[in-house]
C-alpha positions in Angstrom: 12.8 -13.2 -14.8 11.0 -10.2 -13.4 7.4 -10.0 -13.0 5.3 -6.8 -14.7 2.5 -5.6 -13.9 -0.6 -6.3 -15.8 -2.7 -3.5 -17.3 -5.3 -1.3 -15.5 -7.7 -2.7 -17.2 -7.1 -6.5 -16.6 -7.3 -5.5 -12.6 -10.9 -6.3 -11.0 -13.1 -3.5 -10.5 -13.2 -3.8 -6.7 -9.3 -2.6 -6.7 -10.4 0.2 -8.6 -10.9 2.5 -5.5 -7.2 1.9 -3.9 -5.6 2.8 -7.4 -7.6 5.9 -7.7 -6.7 7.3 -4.0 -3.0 6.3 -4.9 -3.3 8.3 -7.9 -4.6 11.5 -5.9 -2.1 10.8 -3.1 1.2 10.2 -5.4 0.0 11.7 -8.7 0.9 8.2 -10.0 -0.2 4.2 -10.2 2.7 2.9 -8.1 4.4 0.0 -10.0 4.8 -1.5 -6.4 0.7 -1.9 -5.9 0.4 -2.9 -9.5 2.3 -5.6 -9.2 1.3 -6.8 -5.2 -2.5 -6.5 -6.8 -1.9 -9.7 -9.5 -3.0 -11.4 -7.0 -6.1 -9.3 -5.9 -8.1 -11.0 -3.1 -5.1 -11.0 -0.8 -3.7 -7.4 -1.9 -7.7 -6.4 -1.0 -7.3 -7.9 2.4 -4.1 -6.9 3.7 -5.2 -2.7 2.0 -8.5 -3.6 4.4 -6.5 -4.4 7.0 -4.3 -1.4 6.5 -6.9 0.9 6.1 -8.7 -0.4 9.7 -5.4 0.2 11.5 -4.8 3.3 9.9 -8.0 5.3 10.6 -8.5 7.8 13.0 -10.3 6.8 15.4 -7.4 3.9 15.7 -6.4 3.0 19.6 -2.7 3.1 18.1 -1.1 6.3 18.0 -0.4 7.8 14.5 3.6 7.8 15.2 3.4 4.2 16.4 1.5 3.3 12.7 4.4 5.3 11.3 7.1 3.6 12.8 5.3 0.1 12.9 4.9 0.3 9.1 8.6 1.7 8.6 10.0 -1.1 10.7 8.2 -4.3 9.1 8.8 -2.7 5.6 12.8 -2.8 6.6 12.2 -6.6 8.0 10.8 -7.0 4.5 13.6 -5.4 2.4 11.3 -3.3 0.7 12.6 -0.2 0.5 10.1 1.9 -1.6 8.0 0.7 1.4 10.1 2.1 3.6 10.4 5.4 1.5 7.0 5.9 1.7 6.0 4.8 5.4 9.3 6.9 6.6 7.5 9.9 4.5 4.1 9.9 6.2 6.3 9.3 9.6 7.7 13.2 8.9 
């Protein structure tokens, strides 16, 4: 049985932001996000703390984030994750 996402619609409006920037960024909703936001509280915190790691005033270095993100995405077996993080790492 696989999961699928629900509409964009049926997603609370405090998600709304995230799926916008993704949209600018990747010209796309990811089905990834879609599906990790069914469960939107959590997928709000862990973007938050995401977002608070990955600013720039950050005391980790940008190609520490890079590779940080790369590495638990492969301890994860995600790999669009790993796509993704190991293209920002470039």
């Amino acid at each position: 049985m696989r999961i699928q996402p629900k509409k964009y619609d049926n997603y609370p409006w405090y998600l709304k932001p995230f799926f916008w920037k993704q949209f600018r960024t990747y010209g796309q909703l990811l089905k990834p996000a879609l599906l990790w936001a069914r469960e939107p509280k959590l997928f709000a915190a862990v973007a938050c703390l995401y977002g608070v790691l990955d600013r720039k005033s950050s005391p980790v270095s940008p190609v520490l984030r890079s590779l940080i993100t790369v590495r638990v995405s492969q301890i994860n077996w995600c790999r669009f994750c790993v796509d993704i993080n190991y293209s920002v790492l470039i």
